[in-house]
C-alpha positions in Angstrom: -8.0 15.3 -68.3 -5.6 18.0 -66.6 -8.8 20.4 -67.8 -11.0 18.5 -66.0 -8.7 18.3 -62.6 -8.4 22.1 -63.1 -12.0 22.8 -63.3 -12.2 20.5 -60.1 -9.9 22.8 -58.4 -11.4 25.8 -58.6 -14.9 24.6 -57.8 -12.9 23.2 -54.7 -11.3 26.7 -54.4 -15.0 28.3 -54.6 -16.7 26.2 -52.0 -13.7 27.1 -49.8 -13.9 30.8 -50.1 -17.6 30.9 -49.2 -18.6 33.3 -46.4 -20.9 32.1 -44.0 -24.1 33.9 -45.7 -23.0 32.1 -49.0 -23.4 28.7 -47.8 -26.6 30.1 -46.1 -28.0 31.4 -49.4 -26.6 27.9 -51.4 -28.1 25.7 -48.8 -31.7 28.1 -48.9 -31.7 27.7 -53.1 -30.9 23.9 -52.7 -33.8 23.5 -50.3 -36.2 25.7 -52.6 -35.1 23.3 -55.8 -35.5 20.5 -53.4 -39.3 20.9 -52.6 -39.9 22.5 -56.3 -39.6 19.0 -57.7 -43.1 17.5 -58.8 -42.9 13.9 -56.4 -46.1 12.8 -57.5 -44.7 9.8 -59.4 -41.9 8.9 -56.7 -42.1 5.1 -55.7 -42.6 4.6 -52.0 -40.3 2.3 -49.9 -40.7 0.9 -46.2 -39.1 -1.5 -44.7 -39.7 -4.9 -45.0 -42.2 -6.8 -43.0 -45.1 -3.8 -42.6 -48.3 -4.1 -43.2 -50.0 -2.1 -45.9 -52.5 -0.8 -43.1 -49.7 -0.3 -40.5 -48.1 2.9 -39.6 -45.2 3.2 -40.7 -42.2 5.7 -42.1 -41.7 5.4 -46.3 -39.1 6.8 -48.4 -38.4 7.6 -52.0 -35.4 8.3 -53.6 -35.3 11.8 -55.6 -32.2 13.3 -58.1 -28.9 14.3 -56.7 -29.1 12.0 -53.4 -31.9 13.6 -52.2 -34.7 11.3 -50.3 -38.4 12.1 -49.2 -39.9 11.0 -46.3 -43.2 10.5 -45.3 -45.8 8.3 -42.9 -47.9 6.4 -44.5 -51.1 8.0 -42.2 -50.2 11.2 -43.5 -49.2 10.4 -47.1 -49.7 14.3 -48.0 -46.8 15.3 -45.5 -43.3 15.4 -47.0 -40.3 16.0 -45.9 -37.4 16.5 -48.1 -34.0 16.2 -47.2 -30.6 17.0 -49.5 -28.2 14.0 -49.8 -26.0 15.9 -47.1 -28.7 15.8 -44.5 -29.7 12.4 -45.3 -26.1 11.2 -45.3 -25.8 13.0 -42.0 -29.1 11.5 -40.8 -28.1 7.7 -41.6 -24.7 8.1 -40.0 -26.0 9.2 -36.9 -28.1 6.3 -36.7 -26.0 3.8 -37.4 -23.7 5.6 -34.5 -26.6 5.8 -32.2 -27.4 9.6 -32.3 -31.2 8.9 -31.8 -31.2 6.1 -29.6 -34.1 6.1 -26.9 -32.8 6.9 -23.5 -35.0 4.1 -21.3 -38.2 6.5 -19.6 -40.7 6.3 -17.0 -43.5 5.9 -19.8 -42.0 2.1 -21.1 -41.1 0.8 -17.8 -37.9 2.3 -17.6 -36.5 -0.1 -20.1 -35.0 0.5 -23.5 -37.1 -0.5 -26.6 -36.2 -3.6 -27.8 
């Protein structure tokens, strides 16, 4: 057990010590492993309550927290995102990061 917390220790003692170009160069190889995964037997989720010939944003969980996203009109088009973006992502929805602002083109009022 105290092995285990040591190992832990200097991994946490690593990731501190990184330079700036280090975590450049991890985050680069963790992107390239990222969309060098075969995805062609992911299952798709949307959200529920879409139609199958609706537009609409779908998801599919992949190893290590990662997630790919995609629209279903453009089912070829992935975009793949580590479990750090995707945590990021979520949290700054919840906290209303990308809220629309209301705009000229809907009236001027927020969507509802």
């Amino acid at each position: 057990m105290a092995e285990a917390a040591d190992a832990a220790g200097v991994a946490d003692k690593d990731i501190a010590a990184e330079t700036d170009a280090d975590v450049k160069a991890r985050k680069e190889r963790e992107k390239d492993e990222l969309y060098a995964l075969d995805i062609s037997d992911v299952e798709w989720h949307s959200a529920p309550g879409t139609e199958e010939h609706e537009e609409r944003v779908e998801i599919a969980y992949l190893p290590e927290g990662a997630v790919a996203m995609r629209s279903s009109l453009d089912p070829d088009t992935v975009l793949r995102y580590t479990e750090a973006e995707w945590r990021a992502f979520v949290l700054g929805a919840r906290d209303g990061e990308f809220d629309l602002e209301p705009a000229p083109h809907n009236g001027g009022r927020a969507p509802q």
